[in-house]
PAZAPA-4460 file (N, C-alpha, C; in steps of 0.05 Angstrom, whole numbers, plus 32768, in hexadecimal, padded with zeros to 4 digits):
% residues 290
    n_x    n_y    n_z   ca_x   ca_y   ca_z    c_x    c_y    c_z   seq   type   mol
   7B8F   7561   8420   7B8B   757C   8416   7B8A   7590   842E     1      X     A
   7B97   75A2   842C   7B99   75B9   8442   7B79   75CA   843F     2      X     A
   7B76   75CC   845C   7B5A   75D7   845A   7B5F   75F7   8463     3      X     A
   7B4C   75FD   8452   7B48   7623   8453   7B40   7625   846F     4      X     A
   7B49   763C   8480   7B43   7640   84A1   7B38   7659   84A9     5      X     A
   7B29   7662   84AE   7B26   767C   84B2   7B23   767E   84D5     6      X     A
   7B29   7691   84DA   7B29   7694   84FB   7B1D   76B2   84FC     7      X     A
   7B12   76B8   8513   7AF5   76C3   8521   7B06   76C9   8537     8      X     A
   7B08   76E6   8541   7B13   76E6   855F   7B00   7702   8564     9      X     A
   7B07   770C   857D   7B00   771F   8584   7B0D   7740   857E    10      X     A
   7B07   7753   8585   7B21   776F   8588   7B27   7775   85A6    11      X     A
   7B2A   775E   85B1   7B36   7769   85CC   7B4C   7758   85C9    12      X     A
   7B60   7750   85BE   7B75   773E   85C9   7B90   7751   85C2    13      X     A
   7B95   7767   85CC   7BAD   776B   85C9   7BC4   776F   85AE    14      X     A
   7BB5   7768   859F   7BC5   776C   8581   7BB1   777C   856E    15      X     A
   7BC3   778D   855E   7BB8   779D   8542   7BB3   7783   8527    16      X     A
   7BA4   7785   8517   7B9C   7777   8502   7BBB   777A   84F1    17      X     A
   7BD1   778E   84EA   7BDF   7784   84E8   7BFC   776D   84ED    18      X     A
   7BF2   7769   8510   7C01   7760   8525   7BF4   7740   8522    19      X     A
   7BE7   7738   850F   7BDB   771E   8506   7BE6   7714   84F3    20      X     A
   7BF9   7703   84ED   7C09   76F7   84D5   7BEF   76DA   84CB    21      X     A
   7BDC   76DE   84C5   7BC4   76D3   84B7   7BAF   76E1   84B4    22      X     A
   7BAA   76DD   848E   7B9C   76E8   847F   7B7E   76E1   8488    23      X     A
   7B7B   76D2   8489   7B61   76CB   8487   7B50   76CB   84B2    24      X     A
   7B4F   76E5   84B8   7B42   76EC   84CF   7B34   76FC   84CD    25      X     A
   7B1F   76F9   84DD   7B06   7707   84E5   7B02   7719   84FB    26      X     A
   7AFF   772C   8501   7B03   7739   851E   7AE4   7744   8523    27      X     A
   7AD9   7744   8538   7AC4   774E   8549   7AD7   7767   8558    28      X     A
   7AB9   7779   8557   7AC4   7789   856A   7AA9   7785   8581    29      X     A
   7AB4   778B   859A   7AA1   7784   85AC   7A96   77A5   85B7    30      X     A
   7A79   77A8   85B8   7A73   77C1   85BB   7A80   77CC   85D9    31      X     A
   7A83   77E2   85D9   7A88   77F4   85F4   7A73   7804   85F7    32      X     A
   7A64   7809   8616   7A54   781B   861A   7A5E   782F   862B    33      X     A
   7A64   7840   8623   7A66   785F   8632   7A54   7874   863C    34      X     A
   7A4F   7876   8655   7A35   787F   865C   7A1C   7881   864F    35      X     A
   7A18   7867   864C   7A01   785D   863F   79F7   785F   8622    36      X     A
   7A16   7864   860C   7A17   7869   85EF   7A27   7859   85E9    37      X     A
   7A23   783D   85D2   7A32   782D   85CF   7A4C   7834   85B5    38      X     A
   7A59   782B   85B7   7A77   783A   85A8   7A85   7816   859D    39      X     A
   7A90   781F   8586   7AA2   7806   857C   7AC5   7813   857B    40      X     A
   7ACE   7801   857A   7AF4   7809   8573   7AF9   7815   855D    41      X     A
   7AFC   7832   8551   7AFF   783A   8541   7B1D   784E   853E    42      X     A
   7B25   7861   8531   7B3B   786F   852B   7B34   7880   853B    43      X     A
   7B14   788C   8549   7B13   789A   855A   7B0A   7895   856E    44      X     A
   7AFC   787E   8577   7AF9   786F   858E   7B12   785A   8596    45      X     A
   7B1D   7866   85A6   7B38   7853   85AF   7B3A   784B   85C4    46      X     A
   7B4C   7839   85CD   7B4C   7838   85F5   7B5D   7857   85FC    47      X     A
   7B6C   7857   85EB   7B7C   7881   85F6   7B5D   7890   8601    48      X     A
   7B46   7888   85EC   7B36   78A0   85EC   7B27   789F   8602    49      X     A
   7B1B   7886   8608   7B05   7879   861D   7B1E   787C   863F    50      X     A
   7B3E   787B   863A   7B4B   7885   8655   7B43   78A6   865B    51      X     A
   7B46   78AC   8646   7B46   78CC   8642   7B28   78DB   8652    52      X     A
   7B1E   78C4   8648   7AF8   78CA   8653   7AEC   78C7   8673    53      X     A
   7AFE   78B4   866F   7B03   78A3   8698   7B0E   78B9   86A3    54      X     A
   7B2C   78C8   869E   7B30   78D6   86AD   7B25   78F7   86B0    55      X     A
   7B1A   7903   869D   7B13   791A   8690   7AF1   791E   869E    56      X     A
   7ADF   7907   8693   7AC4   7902   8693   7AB8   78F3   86B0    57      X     A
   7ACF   78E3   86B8   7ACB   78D0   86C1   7AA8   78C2   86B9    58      X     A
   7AB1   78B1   86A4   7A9A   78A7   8698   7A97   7887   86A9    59      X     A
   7A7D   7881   86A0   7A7B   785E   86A6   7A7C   7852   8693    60      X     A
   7A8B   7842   8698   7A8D   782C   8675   7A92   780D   8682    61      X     A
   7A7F   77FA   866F   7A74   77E8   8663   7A82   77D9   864C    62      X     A
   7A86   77BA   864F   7A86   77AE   8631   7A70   77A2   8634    63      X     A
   7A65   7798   8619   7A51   7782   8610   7A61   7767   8604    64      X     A
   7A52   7754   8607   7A60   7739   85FE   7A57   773F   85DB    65      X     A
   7A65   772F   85CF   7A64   7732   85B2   7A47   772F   85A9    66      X     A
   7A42   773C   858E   7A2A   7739   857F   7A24   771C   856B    67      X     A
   7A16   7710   8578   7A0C   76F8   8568   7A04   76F5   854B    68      X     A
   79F9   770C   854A   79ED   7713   852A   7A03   771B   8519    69      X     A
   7A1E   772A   8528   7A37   7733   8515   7A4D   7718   8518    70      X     A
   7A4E   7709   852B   7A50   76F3   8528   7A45   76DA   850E    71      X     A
   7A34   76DC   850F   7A23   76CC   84FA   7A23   76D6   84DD    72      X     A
   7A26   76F0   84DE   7A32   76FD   84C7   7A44   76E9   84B9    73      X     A
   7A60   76F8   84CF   7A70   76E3   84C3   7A70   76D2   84B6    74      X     A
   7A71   76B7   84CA   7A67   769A   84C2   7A5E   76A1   84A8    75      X     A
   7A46   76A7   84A2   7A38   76A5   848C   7A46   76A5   8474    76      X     A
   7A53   76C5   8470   7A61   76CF   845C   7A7A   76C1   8457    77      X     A
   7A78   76AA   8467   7A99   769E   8465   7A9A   7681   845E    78      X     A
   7A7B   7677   8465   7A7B   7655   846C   7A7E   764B   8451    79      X     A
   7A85   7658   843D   7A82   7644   841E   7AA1   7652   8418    80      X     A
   7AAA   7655   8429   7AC8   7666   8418   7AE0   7653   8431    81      X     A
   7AD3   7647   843F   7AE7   7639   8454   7AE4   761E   8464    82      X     A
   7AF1   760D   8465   7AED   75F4   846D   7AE7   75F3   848C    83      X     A
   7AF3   7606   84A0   7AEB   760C   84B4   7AF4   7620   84BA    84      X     A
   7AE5   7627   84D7   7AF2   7642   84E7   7AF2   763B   8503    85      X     A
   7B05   764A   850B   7B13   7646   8527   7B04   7660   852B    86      X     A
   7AF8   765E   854B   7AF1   7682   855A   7B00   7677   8571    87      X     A
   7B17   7690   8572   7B20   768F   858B   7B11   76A5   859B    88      X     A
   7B0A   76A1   85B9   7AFC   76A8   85C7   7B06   76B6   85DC    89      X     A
   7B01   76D0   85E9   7B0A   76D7   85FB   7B05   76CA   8616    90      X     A
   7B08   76C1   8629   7B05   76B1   864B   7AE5   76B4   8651    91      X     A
   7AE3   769E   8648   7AC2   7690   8658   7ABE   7690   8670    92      X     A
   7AD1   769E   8679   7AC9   76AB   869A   7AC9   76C1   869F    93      X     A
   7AD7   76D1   868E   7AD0   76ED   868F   7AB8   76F5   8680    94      X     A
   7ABC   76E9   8664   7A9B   76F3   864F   7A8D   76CF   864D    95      X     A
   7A82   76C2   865E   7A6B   76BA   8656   7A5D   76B2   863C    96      X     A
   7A50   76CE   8640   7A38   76D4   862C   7A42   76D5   860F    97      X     A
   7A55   76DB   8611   7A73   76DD   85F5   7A71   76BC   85ED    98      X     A
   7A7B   76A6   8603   7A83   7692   85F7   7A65   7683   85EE    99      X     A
   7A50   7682   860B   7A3B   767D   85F9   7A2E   7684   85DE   100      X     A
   7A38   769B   85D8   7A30   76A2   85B6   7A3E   7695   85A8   101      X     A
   7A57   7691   85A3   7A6F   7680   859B   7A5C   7664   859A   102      X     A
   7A56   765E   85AA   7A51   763F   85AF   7A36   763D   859B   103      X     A
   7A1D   764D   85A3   7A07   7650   859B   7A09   7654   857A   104      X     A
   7A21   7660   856C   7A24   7665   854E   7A35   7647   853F   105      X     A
   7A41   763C   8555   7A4E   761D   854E   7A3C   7615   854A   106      X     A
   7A1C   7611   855C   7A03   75FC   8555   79FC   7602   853C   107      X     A
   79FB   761E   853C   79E2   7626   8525   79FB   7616   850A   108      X     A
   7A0F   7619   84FF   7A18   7611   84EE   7A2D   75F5   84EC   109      X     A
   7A1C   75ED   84FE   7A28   75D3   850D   7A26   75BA   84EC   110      X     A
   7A17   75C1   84D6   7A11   75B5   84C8   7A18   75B9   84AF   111      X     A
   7A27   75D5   84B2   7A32   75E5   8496   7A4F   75E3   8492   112      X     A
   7A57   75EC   84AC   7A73   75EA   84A9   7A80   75EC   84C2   113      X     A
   7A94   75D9   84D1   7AA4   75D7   84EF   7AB1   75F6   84F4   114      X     A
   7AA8   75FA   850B   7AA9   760C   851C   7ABD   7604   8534   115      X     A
   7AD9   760C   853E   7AE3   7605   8554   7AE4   761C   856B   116      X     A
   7AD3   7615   857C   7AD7   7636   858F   7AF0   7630   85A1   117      X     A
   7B01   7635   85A2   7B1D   7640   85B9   7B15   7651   85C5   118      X     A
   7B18   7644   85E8   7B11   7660   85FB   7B2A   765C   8604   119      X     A
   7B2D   767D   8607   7B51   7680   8607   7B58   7689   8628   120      X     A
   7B43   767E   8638   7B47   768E   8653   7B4E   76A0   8653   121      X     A
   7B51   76BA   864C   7B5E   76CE   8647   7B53   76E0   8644   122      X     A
   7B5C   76FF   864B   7B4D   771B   863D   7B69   7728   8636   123      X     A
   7B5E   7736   8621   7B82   7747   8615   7B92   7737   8607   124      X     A
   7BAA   7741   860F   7BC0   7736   860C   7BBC   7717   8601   125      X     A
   7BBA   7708   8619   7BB3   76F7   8614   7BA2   76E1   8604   126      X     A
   7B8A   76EE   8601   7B7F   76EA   85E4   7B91   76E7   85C8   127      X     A
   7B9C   76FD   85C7   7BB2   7700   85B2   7BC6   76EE   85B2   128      X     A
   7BD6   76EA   85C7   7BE9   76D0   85CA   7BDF   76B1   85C0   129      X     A
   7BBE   76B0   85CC   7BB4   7691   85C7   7BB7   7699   85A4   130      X     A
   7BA5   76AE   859F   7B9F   76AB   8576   7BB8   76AC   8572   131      X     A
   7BCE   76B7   8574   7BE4   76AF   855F   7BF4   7699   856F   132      X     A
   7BEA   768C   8580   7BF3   766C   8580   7BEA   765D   8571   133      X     A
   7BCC   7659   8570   7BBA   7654   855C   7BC4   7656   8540   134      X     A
   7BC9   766A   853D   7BCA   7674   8521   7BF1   765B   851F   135      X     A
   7BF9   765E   852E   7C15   764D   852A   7C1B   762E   851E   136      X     A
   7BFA   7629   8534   7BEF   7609   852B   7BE1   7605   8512   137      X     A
   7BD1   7613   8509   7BCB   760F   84F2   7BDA   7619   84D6   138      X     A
   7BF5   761D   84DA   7C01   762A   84C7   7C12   7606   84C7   139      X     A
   7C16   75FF   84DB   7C1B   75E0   84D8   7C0B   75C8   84D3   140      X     A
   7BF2   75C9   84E1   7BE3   75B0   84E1   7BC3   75B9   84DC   141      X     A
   7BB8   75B1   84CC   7B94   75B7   84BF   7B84   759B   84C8   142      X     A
   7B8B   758E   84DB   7B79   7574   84E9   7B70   7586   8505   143      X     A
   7B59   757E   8504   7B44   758D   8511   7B4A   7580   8533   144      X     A
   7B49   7567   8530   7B51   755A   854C   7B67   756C   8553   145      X     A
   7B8A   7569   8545   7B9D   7576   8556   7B8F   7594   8555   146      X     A
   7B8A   75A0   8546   7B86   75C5   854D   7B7A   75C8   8570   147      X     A
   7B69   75BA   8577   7B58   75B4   8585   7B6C   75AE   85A0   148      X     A
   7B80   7596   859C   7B86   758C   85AF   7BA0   75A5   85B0   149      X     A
   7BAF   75AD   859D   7BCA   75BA   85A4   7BC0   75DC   85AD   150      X     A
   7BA5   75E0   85A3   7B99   75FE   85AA   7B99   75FD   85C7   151      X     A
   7B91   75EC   85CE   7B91   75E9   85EB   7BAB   75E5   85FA   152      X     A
   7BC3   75DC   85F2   7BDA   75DA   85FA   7BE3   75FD   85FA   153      X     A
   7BDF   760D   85E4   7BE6   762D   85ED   7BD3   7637   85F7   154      X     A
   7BB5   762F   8603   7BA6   7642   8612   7BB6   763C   8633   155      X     A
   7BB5   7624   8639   7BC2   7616   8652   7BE1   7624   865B   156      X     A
   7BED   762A   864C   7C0D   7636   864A   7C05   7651   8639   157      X     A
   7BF8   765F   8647   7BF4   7678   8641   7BEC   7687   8654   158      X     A
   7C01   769F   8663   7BFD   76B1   8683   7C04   76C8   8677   159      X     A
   7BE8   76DB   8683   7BED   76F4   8681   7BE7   7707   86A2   160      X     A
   7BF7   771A   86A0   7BFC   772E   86BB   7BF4   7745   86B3   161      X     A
   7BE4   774C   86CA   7BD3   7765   86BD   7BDB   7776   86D4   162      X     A
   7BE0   7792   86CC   7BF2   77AC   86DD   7BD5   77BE   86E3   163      X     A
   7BCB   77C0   86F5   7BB1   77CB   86F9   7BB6   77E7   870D   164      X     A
   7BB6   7803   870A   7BB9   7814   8714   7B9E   7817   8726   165      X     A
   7B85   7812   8718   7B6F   7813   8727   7B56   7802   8724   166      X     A
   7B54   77F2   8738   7B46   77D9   8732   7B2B   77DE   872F   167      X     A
   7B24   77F5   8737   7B02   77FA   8731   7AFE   77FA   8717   168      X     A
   7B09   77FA   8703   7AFB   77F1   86E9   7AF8   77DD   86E9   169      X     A
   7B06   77C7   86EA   7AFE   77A9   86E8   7AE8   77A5   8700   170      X     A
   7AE7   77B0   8712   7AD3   77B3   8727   7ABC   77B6   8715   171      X     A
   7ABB   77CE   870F   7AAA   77D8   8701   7A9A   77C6   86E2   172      X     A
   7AA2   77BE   86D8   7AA9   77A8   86C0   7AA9   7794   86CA   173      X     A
   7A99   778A   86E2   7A90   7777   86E9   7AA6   775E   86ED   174      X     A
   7AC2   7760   86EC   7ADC   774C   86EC   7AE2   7746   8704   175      X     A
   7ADB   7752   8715   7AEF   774D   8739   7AD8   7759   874D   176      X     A
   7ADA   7750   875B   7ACB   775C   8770   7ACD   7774   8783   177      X     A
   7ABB   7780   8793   7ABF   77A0   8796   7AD4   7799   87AE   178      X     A
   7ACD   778E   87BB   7AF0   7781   87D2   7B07   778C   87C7   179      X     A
   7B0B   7779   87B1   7B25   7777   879D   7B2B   7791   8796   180      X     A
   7B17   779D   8790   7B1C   77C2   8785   7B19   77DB   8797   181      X     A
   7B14   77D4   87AE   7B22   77E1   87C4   7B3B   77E1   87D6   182      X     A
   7B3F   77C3   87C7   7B57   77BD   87DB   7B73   77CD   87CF   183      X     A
   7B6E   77D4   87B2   7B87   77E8   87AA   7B81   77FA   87AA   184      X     A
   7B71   7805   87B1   7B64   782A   87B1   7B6D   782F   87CA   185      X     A
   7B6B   7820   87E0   7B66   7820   87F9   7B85   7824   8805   186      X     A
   7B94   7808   87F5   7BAB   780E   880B   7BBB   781E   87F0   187      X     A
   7BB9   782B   87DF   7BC8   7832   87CE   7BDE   7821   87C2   188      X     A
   7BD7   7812   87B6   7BE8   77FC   87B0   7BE2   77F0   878C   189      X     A
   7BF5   77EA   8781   7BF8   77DF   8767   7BF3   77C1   8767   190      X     A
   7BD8   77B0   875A   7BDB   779B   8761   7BE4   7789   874C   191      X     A
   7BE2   7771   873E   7BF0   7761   872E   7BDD   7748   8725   192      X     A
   7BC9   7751   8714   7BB7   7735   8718   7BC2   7727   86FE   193      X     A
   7BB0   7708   8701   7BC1   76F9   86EE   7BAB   76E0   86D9   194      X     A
   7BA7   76E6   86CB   7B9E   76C7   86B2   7BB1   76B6   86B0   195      X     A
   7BAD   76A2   86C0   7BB8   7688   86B7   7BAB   7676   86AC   196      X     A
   7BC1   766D   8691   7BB1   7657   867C   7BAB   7640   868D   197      X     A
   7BB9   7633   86A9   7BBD   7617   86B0   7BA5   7622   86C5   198      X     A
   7B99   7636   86CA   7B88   7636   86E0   7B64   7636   86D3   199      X     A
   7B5A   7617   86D8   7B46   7611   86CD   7B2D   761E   86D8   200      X     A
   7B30   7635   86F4   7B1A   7645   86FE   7B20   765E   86E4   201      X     A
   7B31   7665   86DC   7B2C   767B   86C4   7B29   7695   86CE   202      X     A
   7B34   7697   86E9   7B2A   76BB   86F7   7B47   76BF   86FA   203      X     A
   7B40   76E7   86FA   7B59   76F1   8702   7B5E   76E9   871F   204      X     A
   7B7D   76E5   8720   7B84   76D9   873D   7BA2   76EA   873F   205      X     A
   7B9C   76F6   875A   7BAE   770B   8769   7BD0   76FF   876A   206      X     A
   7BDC   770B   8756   7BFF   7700   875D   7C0F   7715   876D   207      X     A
   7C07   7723   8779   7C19   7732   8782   7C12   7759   8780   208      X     A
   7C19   7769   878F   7C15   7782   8799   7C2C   7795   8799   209      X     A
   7C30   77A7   878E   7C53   77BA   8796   7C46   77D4   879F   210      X     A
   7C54   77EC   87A9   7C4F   77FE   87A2   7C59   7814   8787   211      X     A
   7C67   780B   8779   7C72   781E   875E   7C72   780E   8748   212      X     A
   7C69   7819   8737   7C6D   7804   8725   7C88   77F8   871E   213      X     A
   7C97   7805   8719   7CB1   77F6   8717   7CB6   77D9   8721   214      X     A
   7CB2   77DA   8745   7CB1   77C2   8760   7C99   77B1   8749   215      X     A
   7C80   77BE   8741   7C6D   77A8   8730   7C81   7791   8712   216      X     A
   7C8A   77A4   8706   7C97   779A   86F1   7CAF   7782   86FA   217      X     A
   7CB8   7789   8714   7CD2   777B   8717   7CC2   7759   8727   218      X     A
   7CA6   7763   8734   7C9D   7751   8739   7C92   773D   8723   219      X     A
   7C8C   774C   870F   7C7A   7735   86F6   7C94   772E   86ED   220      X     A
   7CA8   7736   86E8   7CC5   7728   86DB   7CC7   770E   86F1   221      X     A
   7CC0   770C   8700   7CCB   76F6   8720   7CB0   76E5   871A   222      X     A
   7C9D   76EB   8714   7C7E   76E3   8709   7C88   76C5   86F9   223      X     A
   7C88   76D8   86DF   7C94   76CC   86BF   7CB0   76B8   86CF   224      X     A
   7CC2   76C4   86D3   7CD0   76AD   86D9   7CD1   7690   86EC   225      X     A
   7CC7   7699   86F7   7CBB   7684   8717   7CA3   7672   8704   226      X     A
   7C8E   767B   86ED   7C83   766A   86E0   7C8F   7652   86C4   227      X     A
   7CA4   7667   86BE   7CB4   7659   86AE   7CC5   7642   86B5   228      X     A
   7CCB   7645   86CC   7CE0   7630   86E6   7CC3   7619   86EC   229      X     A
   7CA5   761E   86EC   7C96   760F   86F0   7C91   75F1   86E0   230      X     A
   7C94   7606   86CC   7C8E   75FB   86AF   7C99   75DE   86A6   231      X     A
   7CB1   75DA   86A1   7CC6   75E9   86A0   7CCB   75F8   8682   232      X     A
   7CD1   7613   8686   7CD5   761A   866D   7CF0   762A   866A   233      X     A
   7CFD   7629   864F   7D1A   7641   865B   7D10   7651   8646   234      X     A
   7CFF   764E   8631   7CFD   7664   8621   7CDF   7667   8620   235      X     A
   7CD4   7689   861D   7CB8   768D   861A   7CBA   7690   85F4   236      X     A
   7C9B   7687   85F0   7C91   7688   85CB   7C93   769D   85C5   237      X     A
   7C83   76A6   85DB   7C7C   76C4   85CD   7C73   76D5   85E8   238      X     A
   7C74   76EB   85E3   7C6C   7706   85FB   7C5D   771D   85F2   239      X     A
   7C4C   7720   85FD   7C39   7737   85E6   7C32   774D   8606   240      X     A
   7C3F   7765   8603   7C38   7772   8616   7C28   778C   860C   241      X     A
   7C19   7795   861D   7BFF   77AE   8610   7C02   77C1   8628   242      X     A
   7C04   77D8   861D   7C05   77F0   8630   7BE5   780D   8624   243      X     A
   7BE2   781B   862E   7BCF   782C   8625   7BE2   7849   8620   244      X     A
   7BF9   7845   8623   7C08   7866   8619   7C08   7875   862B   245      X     A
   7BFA   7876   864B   7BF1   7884   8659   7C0A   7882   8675   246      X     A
   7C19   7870   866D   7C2F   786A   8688   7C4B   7861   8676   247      X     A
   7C56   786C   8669   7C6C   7866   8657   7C7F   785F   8666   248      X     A
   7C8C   7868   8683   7C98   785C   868C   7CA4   7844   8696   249      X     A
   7C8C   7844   86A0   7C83   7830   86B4   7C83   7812   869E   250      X     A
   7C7D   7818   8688   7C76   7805   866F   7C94   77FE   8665   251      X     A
   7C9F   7815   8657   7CBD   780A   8658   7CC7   77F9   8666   252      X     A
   7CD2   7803   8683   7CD7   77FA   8693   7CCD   77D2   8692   253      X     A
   7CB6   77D5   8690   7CAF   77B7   868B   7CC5   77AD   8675   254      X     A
   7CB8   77B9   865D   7CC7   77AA   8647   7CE1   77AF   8646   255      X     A
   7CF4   77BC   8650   7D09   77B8   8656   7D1C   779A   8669   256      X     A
   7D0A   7798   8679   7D05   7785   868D   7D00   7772   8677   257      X     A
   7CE8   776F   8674   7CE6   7751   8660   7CFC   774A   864D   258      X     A
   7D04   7754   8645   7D17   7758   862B   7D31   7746   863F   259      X     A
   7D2E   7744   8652   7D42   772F   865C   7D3F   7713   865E   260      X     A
   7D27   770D   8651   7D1D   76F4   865D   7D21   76E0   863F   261      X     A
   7D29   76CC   8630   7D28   76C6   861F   7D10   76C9   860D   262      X     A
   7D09   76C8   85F6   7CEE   76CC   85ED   7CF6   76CA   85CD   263      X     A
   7CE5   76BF   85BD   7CE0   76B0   85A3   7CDC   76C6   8596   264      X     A
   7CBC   76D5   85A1   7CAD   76EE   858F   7CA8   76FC   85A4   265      X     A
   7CAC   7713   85AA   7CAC   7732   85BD   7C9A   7741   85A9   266      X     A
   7C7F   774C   85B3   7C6F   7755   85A9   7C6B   7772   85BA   267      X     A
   7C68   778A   85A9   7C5D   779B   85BD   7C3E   779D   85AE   268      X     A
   7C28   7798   85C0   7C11   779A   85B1   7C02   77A8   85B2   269      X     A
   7BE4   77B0   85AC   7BDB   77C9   85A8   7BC3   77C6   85C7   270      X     A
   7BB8   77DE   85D1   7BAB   77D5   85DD   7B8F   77E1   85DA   271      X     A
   7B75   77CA   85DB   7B62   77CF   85D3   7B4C   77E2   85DF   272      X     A
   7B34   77EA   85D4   7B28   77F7   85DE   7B11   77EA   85F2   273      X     A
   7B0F   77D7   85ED   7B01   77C2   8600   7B0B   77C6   8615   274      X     A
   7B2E   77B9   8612   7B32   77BA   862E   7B38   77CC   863F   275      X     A
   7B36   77DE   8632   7B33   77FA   8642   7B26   7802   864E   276      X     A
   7B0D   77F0   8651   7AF9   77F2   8664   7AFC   77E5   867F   277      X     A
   7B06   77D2   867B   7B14   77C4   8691   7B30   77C4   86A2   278      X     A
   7B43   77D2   8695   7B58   77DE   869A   7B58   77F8   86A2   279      X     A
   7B50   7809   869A   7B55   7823   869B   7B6C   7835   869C   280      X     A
   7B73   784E   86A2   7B90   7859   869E   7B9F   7849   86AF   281      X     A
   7BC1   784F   86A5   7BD3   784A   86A9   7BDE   7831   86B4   282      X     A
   7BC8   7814   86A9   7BCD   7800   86A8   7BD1   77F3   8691   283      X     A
   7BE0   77D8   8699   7BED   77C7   8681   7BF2   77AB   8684   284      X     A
   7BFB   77A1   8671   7BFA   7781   8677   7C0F   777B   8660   285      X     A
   7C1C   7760   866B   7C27   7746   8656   7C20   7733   8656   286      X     A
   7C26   7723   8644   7C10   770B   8643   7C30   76F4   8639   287      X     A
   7C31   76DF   8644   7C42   76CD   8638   7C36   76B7   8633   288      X     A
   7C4B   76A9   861F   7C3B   7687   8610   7C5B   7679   8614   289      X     A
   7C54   7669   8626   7C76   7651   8627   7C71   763A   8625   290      X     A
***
């Protein structure tokens, strides 16, 4: 008998709720604090709005790891309507305190109903790439062992490149160190950091530096391919790239570029307000699954 699935993810991965081809999902939003007033993702709280605030206000902003109690919500309202649930998780190296809640809500209903947490190494984009891999596997197979073992086969084969105009937000947002976020202020330079699924430390790690973005884009195309030649892969699953609207060029230009590379599903995806705290203007990212 095919078992009912419900899946639990976060609102930072890069995709709109209609950009999810499965019914049965749950989304968290993870709070944002803006000079010390906490804000959720709404039609008028956006990442456009919180860039708009950075450059205008120059505000300080904050995420919090998810709410346990809206967490548990969930679960609750769900555990007699579904055989299990998958929570895919944003990178237990970036949020912690995120996956420990994850883990801490598997105990509590450890007796009601199976809980699988997926940590997707990942922020953004990437998040989004692992759930609709996820979402691929269980549209084929409802045994809890393979979900488990093949979830992990698309968190492992899942790289995302992140286009960072100014690293003091993630500085700031506690992701990199103050080194790291002077070193592009300083020499004026565009740098290229990177989530790799196969890299079991789970931190951003430095691929490369241009001065224009353009020289950045032509470098992540040499990125993606030089990893695909690793692999070996000749074709990518899927590509989910997120821009904030604030560098249209420079973003084209990417997806123009990508659009050369073979690919299954080409996504342009939305970008969140979370990670807008950590990004800030006129940065962007792609995320691939091969």
């Amino acid at each position: 008998m095919d078992k009912k699935i419900l899946i639990i993810t976060g609102d930072n991965l890069g995709l709109s709720k209609e950009q999810i081809d499965y019914p049965d999902v749950e989304i968290l939003k993870y709070p944002v604090v803006v000079d010390g007033k906490e804000y959720r993702e709404s039609n008028e709280y956006t990442a456009q709005w919180l860039n708009e605030k950075f450059l205008k206000e120059k505000v300080v902003a904050k995420t919090a790891s998810i709410i346990k109690g809206e967490l548990v919500e969930i679960v609750e309202k769900n555990k007699d309507k579904y055989d299990l649930i998958i929570h895919v998780v944003m990178s237990s190296v970036m949020s912690a305190a995120t996956f420990a809640i994850a883990n801490s809500v598997k105990e509590m209903y450890k007796n009601t109903i199976p809980i699988i947490n997926i940590d997707s190494r990942q922020v953004m984009a990437g998040v989004g790439n692992v759930l609709l891999g996820v979402i691929d596997i269980i549209k084929k197979n409802n045994n809890m062992d393979d979900i488990v073992k093949l979830s992990q086969e698309v968190v492992q084969n899942t790289f995302s490149y992140f286009v960072m105009a100014d690293l003091n937000y993630l500085y700031r947002g506690g992701r990199i160190g103050k080194a790291k976020a002077l070193m592009g202020s300083v020499l004026h330079i565009i740098p290229i950091l990177g989530l790799m699924g196969d890299d079991k430390e789970g931190q951003f790690v430095p691929l490369g530096k241009k001065r224009t973005f353009k020289q950045v884009n032509s470098q992540i195309i040499k990125l993606i391919k030089a990893k695909m030649a690793e692999k070996p892969a000749t074709l990518i699953k899927r590509l989910n790239i997120v821009g904030f609207g604030d560098n249209k060029d420079a973003f084209s230009d990417l997806e123009e570029k990508l659009k050369t590379i073979p690919c299954n599903d080409f996504i342009i995806g939305k970008a969140d307000f979370a990670a807008a705290v950590h990004c800030g203007p006129k940065s962007y990212t792609v995320s691939m699954t091969i």
